[in-house]
ROPA-784948 format. One record per residue (C-alpha): residue number from 1; residue in one letter; x, y, z. Coordinates in steps of 0.5 Angstrom, whole numbers, plus 500, padded with zeros to 3 digits. Each point is the difference from the previous one (the first is absolute). Layout:
% ROPA-784948
    i  aa   px   py   pz
  NUM   A    X    Y    Z
...
//
This chain:
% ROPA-784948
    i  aa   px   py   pz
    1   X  500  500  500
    2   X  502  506  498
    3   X  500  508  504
    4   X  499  506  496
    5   X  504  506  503
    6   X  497  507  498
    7   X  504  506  498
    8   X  498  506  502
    9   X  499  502  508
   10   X  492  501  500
   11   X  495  497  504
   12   X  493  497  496
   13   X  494  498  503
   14   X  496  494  497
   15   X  494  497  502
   16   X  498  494  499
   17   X  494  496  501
   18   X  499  493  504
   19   X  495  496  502
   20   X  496  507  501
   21   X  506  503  503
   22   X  503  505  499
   23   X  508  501  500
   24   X  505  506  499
   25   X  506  498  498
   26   X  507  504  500
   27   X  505  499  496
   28   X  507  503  502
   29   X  504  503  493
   30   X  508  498  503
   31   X  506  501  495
   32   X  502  496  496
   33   X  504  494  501
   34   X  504  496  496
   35   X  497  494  500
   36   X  493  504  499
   37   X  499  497  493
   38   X  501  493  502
   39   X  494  498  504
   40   X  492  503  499
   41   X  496  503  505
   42   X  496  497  507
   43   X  496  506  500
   44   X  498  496  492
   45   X  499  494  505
   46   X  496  503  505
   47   X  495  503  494
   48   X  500  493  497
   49   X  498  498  507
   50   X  495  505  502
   51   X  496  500  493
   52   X  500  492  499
   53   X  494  496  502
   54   X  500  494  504
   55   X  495  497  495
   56   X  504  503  494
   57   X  505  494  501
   58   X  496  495  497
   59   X  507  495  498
   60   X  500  501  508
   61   X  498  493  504
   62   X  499  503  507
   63   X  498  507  497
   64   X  495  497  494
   65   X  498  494  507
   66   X  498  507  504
   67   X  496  503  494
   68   X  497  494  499
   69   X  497  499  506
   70   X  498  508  502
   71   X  496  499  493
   72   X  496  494  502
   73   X  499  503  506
   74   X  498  506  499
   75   X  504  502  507
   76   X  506  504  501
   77   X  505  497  506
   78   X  496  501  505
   79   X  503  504  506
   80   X  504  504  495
   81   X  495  503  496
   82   X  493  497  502
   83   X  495  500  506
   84   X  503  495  504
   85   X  493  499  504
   86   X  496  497  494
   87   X  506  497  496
   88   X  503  496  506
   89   X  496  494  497
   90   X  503  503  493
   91   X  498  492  497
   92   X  505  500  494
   93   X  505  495  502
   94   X  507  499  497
   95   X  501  497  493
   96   X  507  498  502
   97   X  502  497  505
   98   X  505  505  502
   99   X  502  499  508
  100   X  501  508  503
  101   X  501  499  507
  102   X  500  495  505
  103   X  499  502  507
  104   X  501  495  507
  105   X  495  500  505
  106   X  502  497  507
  107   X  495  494  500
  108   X  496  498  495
  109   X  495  503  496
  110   X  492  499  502
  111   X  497  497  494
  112   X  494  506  498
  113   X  503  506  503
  114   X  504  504  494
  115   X  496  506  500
  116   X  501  506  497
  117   X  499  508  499
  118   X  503  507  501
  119   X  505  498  496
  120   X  502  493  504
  121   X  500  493  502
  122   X  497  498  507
  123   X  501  492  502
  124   X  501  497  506
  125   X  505  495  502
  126   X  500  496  506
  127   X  498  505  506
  128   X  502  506  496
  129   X  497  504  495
  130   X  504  503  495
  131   X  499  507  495
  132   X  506  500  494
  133   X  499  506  495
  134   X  497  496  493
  135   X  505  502  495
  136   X  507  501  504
  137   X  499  493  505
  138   X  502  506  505
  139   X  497  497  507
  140   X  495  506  502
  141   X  500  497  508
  142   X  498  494  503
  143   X  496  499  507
  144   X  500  495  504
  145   X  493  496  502
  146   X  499  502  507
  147   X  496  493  502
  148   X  499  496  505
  149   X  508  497  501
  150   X  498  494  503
  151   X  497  497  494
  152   X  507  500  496
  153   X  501  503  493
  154   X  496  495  497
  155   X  496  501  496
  156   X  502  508  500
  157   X  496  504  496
  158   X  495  497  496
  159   X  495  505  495
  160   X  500  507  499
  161   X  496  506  497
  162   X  501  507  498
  163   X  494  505  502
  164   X  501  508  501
  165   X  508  500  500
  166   X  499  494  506
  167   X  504  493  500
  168   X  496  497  502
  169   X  501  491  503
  170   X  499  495  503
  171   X  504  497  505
  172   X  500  494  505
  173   X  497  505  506
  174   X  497  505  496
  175   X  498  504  495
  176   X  505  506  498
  177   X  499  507  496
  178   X  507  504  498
  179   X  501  506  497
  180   X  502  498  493
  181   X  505  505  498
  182   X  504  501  507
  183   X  498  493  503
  184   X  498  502  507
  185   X  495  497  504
  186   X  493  503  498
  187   X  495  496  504
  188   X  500  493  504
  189   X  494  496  500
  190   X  498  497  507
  191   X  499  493  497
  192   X  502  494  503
  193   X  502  494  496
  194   X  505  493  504
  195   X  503  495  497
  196   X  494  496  499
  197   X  499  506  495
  198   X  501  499  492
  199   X  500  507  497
  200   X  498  500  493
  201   X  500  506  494
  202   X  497  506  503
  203   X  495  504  495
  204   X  498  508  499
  205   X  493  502  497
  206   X  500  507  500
  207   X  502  502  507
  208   X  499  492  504
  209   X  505  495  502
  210   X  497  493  498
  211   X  504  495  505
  212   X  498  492  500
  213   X  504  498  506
  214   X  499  492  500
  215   X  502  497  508
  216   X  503  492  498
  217   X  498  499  508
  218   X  493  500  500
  219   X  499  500  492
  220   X  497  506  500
  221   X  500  507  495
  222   X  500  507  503
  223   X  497  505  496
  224   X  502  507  501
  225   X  499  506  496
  226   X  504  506  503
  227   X  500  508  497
  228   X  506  501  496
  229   X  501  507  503
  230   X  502  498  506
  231   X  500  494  503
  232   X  493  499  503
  233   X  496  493  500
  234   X  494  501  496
  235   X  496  494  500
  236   X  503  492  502
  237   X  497  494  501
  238   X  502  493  501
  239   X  497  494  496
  240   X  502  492  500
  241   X  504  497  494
  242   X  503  494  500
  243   X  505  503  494
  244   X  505  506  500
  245   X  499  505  493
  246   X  505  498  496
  247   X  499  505  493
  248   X  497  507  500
  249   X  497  505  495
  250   X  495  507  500
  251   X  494  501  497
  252   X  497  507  502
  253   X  498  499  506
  254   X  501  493  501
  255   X  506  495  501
  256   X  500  493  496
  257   X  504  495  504
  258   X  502  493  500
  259   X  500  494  504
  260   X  503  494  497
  261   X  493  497  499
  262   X  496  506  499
  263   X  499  507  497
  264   X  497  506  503
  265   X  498  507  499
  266   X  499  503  506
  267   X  497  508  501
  268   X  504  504  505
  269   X  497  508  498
  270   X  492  499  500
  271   X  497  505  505
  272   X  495  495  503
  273   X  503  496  506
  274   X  505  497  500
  275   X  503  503  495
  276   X  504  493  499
  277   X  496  494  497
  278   X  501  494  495
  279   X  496  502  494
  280   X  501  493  497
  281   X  505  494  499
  282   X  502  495  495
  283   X  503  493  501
  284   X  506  499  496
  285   X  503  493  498
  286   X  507  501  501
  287   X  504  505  504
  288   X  500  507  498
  289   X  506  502  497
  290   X  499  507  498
  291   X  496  505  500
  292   X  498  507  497
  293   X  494  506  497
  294   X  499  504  495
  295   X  494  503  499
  296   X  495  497  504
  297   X  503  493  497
  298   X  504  495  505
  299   X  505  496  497
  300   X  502  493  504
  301   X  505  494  499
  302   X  498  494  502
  303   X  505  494  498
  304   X  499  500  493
  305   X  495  504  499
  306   X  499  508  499
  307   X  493  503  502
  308   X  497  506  500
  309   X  494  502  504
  310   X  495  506  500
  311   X  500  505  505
  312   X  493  496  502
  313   X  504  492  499
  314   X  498  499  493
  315   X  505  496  496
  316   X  503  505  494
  317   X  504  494  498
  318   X  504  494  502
  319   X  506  497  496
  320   X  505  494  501
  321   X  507  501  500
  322   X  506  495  499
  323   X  502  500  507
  324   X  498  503  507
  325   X  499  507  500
  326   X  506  504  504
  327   X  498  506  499
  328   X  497  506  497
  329   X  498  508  500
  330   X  496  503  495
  331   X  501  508  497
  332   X  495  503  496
  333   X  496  494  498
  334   X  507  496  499
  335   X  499  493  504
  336   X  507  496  500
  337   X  501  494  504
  338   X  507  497  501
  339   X  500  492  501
  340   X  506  496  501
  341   X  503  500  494
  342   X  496  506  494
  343   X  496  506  501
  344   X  494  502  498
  345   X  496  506  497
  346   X  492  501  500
  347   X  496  506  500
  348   X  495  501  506
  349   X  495  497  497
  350   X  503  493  498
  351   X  502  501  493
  352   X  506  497  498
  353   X  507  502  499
  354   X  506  498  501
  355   X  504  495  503
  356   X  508  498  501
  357   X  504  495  502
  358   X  506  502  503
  359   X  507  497  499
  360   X  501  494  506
  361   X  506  504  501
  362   X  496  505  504
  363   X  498  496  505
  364   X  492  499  502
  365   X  497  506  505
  366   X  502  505  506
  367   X  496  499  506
  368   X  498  506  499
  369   X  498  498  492
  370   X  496  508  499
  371   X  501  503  493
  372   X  501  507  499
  373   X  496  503  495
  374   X  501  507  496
  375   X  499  503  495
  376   X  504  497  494
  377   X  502  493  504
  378   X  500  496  506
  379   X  505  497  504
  380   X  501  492  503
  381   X  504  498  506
  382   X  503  493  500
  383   X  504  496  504
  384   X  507  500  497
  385   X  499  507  501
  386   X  499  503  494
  387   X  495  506  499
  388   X  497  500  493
  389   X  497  505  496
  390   X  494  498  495
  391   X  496  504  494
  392   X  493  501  504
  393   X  498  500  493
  394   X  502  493  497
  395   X  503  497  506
  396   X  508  501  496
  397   X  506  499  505
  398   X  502  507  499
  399   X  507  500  506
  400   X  501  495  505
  401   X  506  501  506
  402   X  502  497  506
  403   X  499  502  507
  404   X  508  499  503
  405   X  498  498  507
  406   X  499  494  503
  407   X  494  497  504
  408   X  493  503  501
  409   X  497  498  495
  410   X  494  504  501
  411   X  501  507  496
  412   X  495  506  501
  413   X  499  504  493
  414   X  497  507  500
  415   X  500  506  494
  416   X  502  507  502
  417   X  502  505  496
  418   X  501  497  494
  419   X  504  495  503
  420   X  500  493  503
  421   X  501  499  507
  422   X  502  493  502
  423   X  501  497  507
  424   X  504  494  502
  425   X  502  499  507
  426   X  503  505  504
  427   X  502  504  492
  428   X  496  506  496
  429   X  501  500  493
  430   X  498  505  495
  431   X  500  498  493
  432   X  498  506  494
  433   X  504  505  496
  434   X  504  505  502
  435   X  495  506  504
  436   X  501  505  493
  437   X  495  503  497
  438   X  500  498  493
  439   X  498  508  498
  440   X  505  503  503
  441   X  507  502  498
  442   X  506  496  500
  443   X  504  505  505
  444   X  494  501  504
  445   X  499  492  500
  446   X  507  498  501
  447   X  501  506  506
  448   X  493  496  504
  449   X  503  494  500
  450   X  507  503  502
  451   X  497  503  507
  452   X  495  495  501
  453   X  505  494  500
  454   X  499  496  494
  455   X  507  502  497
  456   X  499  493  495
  457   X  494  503  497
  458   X  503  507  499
  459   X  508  498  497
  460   X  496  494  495
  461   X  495  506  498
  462   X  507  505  498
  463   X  505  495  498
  464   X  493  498  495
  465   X  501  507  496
  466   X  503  500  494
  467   X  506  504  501
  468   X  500  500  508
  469   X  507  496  501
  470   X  505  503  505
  471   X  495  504  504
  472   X  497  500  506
  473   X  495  504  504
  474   X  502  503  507
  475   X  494  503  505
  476   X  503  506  505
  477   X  506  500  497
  478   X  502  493  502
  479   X  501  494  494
  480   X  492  495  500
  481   X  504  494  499
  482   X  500  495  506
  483   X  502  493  500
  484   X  498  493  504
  485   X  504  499  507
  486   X  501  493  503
  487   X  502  500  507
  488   X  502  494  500
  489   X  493  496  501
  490   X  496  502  495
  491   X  500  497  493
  492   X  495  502  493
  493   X  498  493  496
  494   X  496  500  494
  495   X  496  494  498
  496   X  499  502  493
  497   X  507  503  498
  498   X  502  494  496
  499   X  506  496  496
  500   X  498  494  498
  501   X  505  495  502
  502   X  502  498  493
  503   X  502  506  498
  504   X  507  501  499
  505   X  500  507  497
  506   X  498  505  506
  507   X  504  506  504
  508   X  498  503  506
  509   X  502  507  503
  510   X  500  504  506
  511   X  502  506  502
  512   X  502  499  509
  513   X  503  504  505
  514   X  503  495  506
  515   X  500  504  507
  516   X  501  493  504
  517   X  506  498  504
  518   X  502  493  498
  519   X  506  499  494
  520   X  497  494  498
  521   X  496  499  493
  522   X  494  497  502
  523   X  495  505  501
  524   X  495  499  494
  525   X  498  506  495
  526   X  495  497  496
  527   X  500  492  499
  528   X  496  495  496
  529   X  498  493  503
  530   X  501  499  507
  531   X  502  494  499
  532   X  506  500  494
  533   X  500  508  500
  534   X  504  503  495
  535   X  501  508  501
  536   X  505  506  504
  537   X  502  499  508
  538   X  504  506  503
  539   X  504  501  505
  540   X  505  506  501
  541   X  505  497  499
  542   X  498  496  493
  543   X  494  499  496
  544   X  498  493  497
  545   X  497  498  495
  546   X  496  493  500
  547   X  498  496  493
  548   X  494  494  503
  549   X  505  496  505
  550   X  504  501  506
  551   X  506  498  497
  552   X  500  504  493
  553   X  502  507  505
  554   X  504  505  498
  555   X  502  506  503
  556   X  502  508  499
  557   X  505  502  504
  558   X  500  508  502
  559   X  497  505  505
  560   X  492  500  500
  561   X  498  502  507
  562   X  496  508  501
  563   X  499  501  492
  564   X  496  498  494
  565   X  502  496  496
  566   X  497  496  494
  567   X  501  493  498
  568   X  497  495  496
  569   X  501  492  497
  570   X  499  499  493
  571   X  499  492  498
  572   X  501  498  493
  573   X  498  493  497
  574   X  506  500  497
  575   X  506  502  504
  576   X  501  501  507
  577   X  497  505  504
  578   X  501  507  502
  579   X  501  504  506
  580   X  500  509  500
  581   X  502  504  505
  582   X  499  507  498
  583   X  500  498  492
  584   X  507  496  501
  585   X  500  493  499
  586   X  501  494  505
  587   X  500  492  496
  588   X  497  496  502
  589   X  507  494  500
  590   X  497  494  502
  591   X  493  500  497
  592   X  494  495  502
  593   X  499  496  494
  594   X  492  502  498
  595   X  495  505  502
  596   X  500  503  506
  597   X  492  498  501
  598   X  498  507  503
  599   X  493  501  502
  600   X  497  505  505
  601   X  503  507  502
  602   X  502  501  508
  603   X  503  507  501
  604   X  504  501  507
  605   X  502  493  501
  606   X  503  493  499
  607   X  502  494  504
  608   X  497  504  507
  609   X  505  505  498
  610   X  497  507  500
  611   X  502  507  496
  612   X  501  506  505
  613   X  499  506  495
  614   X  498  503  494
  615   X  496  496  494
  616   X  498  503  494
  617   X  498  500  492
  618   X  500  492  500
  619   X  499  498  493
  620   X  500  493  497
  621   X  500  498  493
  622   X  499  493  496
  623   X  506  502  495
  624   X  507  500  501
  625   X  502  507  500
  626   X  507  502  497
  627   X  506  504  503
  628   X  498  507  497
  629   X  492  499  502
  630   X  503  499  508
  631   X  504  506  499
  632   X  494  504  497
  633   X  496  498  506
  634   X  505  502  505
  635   X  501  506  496
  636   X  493  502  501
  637   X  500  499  507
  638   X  496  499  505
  639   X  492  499  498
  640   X  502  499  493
  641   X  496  499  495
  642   X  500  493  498
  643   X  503  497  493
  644   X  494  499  495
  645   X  499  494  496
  646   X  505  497  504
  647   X  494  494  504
  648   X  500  504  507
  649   X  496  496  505
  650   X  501  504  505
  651   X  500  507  502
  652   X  501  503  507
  653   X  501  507  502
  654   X  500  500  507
  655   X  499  506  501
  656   X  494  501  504
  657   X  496  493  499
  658   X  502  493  499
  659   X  496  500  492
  660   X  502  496  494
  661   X  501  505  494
  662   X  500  494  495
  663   X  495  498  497
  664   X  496  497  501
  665   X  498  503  507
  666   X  503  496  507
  667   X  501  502  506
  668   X  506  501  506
  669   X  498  497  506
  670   X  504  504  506
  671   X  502  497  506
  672   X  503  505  505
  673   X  502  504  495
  674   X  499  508  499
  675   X  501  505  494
  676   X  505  505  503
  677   X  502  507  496
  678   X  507  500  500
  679   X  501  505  495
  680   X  505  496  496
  681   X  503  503  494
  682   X  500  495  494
  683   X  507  498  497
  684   X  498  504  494
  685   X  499  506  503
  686   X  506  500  504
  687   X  504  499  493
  688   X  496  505  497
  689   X  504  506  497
  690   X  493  504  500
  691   X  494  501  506
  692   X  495  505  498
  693   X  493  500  505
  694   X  494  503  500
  695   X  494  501  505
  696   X  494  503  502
  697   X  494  500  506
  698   X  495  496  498
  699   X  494  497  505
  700   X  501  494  501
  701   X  494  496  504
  702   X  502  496  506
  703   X  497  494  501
  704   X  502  500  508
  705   X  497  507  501
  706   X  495  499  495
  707   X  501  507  498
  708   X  505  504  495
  709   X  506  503  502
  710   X  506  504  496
  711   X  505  496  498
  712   X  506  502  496
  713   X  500  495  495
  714   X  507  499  495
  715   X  502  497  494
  716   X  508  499  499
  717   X  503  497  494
  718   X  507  499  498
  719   X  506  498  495
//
C-alpha cells in the first residue's frame, strides 16, 4: 500500500459520509519527501473505505454472507442500528454455521432458560443467572440465587421469564425477580418450596407468573398464580395427581400440559372461580414427546405418531413416522419432527412435506431433541455432536459443525439477534455472521468490529478490499491488530479444519510469539492429528518441526524467545519435507517415507506441552508452497493476505476470534484462550521504506454502553 505525500503547506477539509454520519476529515500538506512518488495516499484508502459498502463486496463471502442475511430478514443488527426491545426475537438464523463466540459459565447451563432483550442474553447456570452482551459474549454481570443453602446446588435455576426490565426464575426455594440491565434484586416471592418439590418452567401472561409445583412425596400438583409485578401470590390450589407434567405450551390464557398418559388443556385466566381449571384432557397411546402451539392449534408427538388437535381436542391431522418422535417445534404453520434418524416437515394442517434422513454418522437425537426454526432454515442436534442446518423449505442440508465438547448431550437451542445460541454444558456458543451492518460502510463497519472486540471480522473485511494490503487500522492513535495469547493452558481446536491423511502436498503457516521460560522445542503451535501430529513446536532456544512420526523431527537452532517469528513446514510428495524459519529454509535430512497422515487442526499444544504467548495468522494450504510464496507471506507479515489458488483449507486470523476464513466457513473452539492488542508492528511494516496514516473522529457504536461514543479512527499503510 502506498501514501500520498502533498506538496503545498494548507489544511483542506473533507466530509465524508458514512452509514449516515458525517465526517470531517483533514488533510496536512507537508513538504515534499524524497520517496514522495514512490507510495499513494492512505487518505485515497481512507476514502475507499468510507464510501464502499459492505453490500457492495458481493465477490466477499463474509461480506456477500452478512448482505444476505439482512436482505431475508428484512432487519438490520439489531443492537447497532434496530430496536432492541422488538428485535430481540430477531427470527433470521444463520445461513453458516460460522462460530462468533463462546462463553463458559461456572456450572451447567439450565435447558429452556436463554432468553433474550435489551441487546443481551440472559440464562441461567447451576444456581446463577448470567446477562452477556448479545453480540460481543462480554459478560453484563451474574448474580448468584439467593435460595435455601440446605438444598445444594441442584437443581439450581430452572426457568425464566423477562417482564418489564425484570428476570424473573424459579428456584428450589422461591421465586425470583431481577433488575435485567444491573442484576440486582427487585423482589422475592414469600413462597416456600422443599426438597420433595419438582419446579418446573414457570409461565408469564401479561402481568402473571404461572407456577406448576408437583410434591413426589405426596403425588400432589400445586398450582400457583403470582403478580408479575411483585411477587404476591394471587390464586393456588393444590389437587391430587399420580404424574408429574413432563411437557409444557401457552395458548392464550391456558396452558397444554402432558403427562405420560394424557394430554391436557387447562384454564388459568378465566374470571370465574377458580381462576384454574381443567378444560378437557385426552388419553395419549405413548408418552409425549414434545409438544407445541401455533394459532390456536396444538402440535404433539407420541411415539411415531405426529398429531394435531384444535383448541377444542378435534384431531387436525395424525401422521405415521419412521420412528419415534424425539422431538418437535412449530413456527408460523411450519411443523418439524426429528426421529431417531430423519426430520420431517409438514404444514399445521397436515399437508406433506419433506422428509430427510440424516447420515448414521451424526449419530441419533439429543436428549433434548428440540429443533429451531427460523425463517429460512432449521436446526437439529444430534448425539455425535454435531449441529445441522436445513432449508425450511426443501428440508436440504445446507451447514453441518461439531460441538468440541464432551458429555452433556443435552443442547438447548435459541435464535436471538440473527443468531443461533447453542447451550452444552457449562458452555455458550454463539453462532452467526460477524455483527456488521450490510448497509453501512467498510471503514464504519471495519471500526465497529475494531472497538467492540471482533477484531477477526473486521482484519477479513479489510484484508478482503482490493488493494488494502499492507495497511491496517488504529483506533486513538493505538494499532487495532490484536493476536491470540495462551498462558499455558488453554488451546484452540477445529474439528473441520481438515487435511486428509492421504494428502502429500500441504503446508502449514503460523506467525508465533514465544513468551515461555522453557528452552526445549515442545511447545505446539499449530498441529495436525494428535496421534501421529505433524506441525511446528517451540522452545526458546529452538523450534522443531515434525512430519507425521515422532522419529521424522528435525530442528531450527536459534533465539526465538519474546519476538514474533513466522514458521512454517511444507510436505511434497516428491521430496523430503521443509521447514522455514523467517523464510530460510531448514531440510528435513532424514525424511519419513509416506504421507505425513495429518487431519484435524490444535493451536497452543502438543503431546501436554502447552504454548505460552502469542499465535497468529495461521494459514493452511493443500498444496506445497514453493521458497518464494514462503518468502512472499513472510514479507507480508502478520494478518497477511492469504495466496489465492494455492488450495487454503484453513485461515485463522486470530486477531479477535477463533474463526476460520477459509471456505467453507468453520470455526476455532477456544479454550483458556484470550485475544490481546498487543499493537505489533507487521515484518513488513518495520522493513518499510515508507509509512503514511490518516484518521478521523467517527461515531462509533458500542455494544458495551449501548451507545455511540467518538473514537479517533486511522487507516496507516506503507511500502
Amino acid at each position: 500500500m502506498k501514501g500520498l505525500v502533498f506538496t503545498l503547506d494548507a489544511v483542506f477539509a473533507l466530509l465524508i459520509a458514512s452509514a449516515g454520519v458525517s465526517i470531517l476529515l483533514y488533510f496536512v500538506y507537508t513538504s515534499p519527501i524524497p520517496y514522495n512518488l514512490q507510495y499513494s495516499s492512505s487518505s485515497g484508502l481512507f476514502g475507499v473505505l468510507a464510501s464502499t459498502k459492505i453490500n457492495s463486496l458481493s465477490y466477499v463471502p463474509m461480506a456477500a454472507y452478512i448482505s444476505a442475511q439482512q436482505a431475508s430478514s428484512g432487519e438490520h443488527w439489531d443492537q447497532m442500528f434496530g430496536n432492541p426491545h422488538n428485535n430481540a426475537g430477531n427470527a433470521h438464523g444463520p445461513q453458516s454455521l460460522m462460530l462468533s463466540y463462546t462463553f463458559d459459565a461456572q456450572a451447567p447451563i439450565s435447558n429452556g432458560t436463554i432468553l433474550s432483550d435489551y441487546g443481551n442474553i440472559y440464562f441461567a447456570a447451576g444456581n446463577e443467572m448470567y446477562a452477556l452482551n448479545a453480540s460481543s459474549g462480554n459478560e453484563l454481570w451474574s448474580a448468584p440465587s439467593p435460595y435455601n443453602s440446605s438444598f445444594g446446588d441442584s437443581p439450581g435455576i430452572m426457568s425464566s421469564v423477562l417482564y418489564h426490565g425484570m428476570l424473573i426464575y424459579s428456584t428450589p426455594a422461591n421465586i425470583v425477580a431481577l433488575n435485567a440491565q444491573s442484576g440486582q434484586q427487585v423482589w422475592s416471592s414469600n413462597t416456600i418450596f422443599t426438597s420433595t418439590h419438582q419446579v418446573p418452567r414457570i409461565f408469564r401472561y401479561y402481568d402473571r407468573i404461572i407456577l406448576q409445583i408437583y410434591d413426589i412425596s405426596t403425588s400432589s400438583l400445586s398450582i400457583e398464580i403470582l403478580s408479575a409485578g411483585n411477587g404476591t401470590v394471587i390464586y393456588e390450589s393444590t389437587s391430587a395427581s399420580s404424574n408429574p407434567i413432563s411437557h409444557y405450551a401457552t395458548l392464550g390464557g391456558q396452558i397444554a400440559t402432558s403427562t405420560p398418559a394424557k394430554l391436557n388443556l387447562t384454564t388459568v385466566l378465566s374470571t370465574s372461580t377458580p381462576p384454574y381449571a381443567d378444560i378437557w384432557s385426552v388419553s395419549v397411546g405413548q408418552d409425549v414427546s414434545g409438544l407445541a402451539i401455533y394459532n390456536g392449534t396444538i402440535v404433539y408427538g407420541s411415539g411415531p405418531s405426529a398429531v394435531a388437535l384444535s383448541s377444542n381436542s378435534a384431531e387436525v391431522f395424525s401422521s405415521a413416522l419412521d420412528s419415534a418422535i424425539s422431538g418437535l417445534s412449530v413456527y408460523k404453520g411450519h411443523a418439524i419432527f426429528q426421529t431417531a434418524d430423519e426430520v420431517s416437515q409438514a404444514d399445521i394442517f397436515g399437508y406433506a412435506g419433506w422428509n430427510t434422513i440424516m447420515p448414521q454418522s451424526y449419530g441419533t437425537p439429543v436428549a433434548n431433541a428440540t429443533p429451531v426454526i427460523s425463517l429460512q432454515n432449521v436446526y437439529t442436534l444430534w448425539s455425535k455432536s454435531n449441529l445441522v442446518a436445513m432449508n425450511l423449505s426443501t428440508g436440504a442440508i445446507i451447514g453441518t459443525t461439531v460441538i468440541p465438547y464432551s458429555g452433556y448431550l443435552d443442547p438447548y437451542m435459541a435464535i436471538a439477534y440473527g443468531r443461533l445460541f447453542v447451550s452444552k454444558g457449562s458452555h455458550l456458543m454463539a453462532y452467526g455472521a460477524c455483527a456488521a451492518d450490510a448497509s453501512e460502510s467498510l471503514l464504519s463497519a471495519v471500526a465497529t468490529l475494531y472497538v467492540n472486540g471482533e477484531g477477526s471480522c473486521g482484519s477479513y473485511l479489510l484484508s478482503s478490499l482490493s488493494g488494502a494490503s499492507n495497511s491496517g487500522i488504529s483506533i486513538n492513535g493505538r494499532s487495532a491488530e490484536s493476536a491470540a495469547y495462551f498462558d499455558g493452558s488453554g488451546r484452540i481446536f477445529d474439528p473441520e479444519a481438515f487435511i486428509p491423511s492421504q494428502s502429500c502436498n500441504m503446508t502449514i503457516i503460523a506467525w508465533s510469539n514465544y513468551t515461555g521460560a522453557s528452552t526445549s522445542p515442545t511447545h505446539g503451535v499449530v498441529i495436525f492429528n494428535s496421534s501421529n501430529p505433524s506441525g511446528i513446536m517451540f522452545g526458546t532456544g529452538s523450534v522443531k518441526f515434525e512430519a507425521g512420526s515422532s522419529s521424522d523431527t528435525w530442528n531450527a537452532a536459534g533465539s526465538f524467545g519474546n519476538s514474533w517469528v513466522m514458521s512454517a513446514i511444507v510436505f511434497n510428495k516428491y521430496s523430503a519435507p521443509s521447514g522455514y524459519i523467517d523464510g530460510s529454509v531448514y531440510p528435513d535430512t532424514n525424511p519419513y517415507a509416506g504421507c505425513p497422515g495429518i487431519g484435524n487442526a490444535t493451536m497452543g499444544v502438543s503431546g501436554g506441552s502447552y504454548f505460552n504467548g502469542f499465535i497468529a495468522d495461521v494459514q493452511v494450504y493443500n498444496s506445497s508452497l514453493s521458497a518464494s510464496q514462503i518468502g512472499q507471506l513472510y514479507g507480508e507479515g502478520v494478518s497477511a493476505q492469504p495466496l489465492s489458488g494455492r488450495d487454503l483449507v484453513a485461515w485463522f486470523p486470530l486477531s479477535g476470534g477463533p474463526d476460520n476464513f477459509a471456505l467453507p466457513y468453520s470455526s476455532g473452539y477456544p479454550f483458556s484462550v484470550n485475544f490481546n492488542s498487543i499493537a505489533y508492528k507487521p515484518v513488513s511494516m518495520q522493513n518499510a521504506y515508507s509509512i503514511a496514516s490518516q484518521s478521523a473522529p467517527l461515531a462509533v457504536f458500542n455494544y458495551t454502553t449501548g451507545a455511540y461514543r467518538l473514537y479517533n479512527i486511522g487507516i496507516y499503510s506503507w511500502r
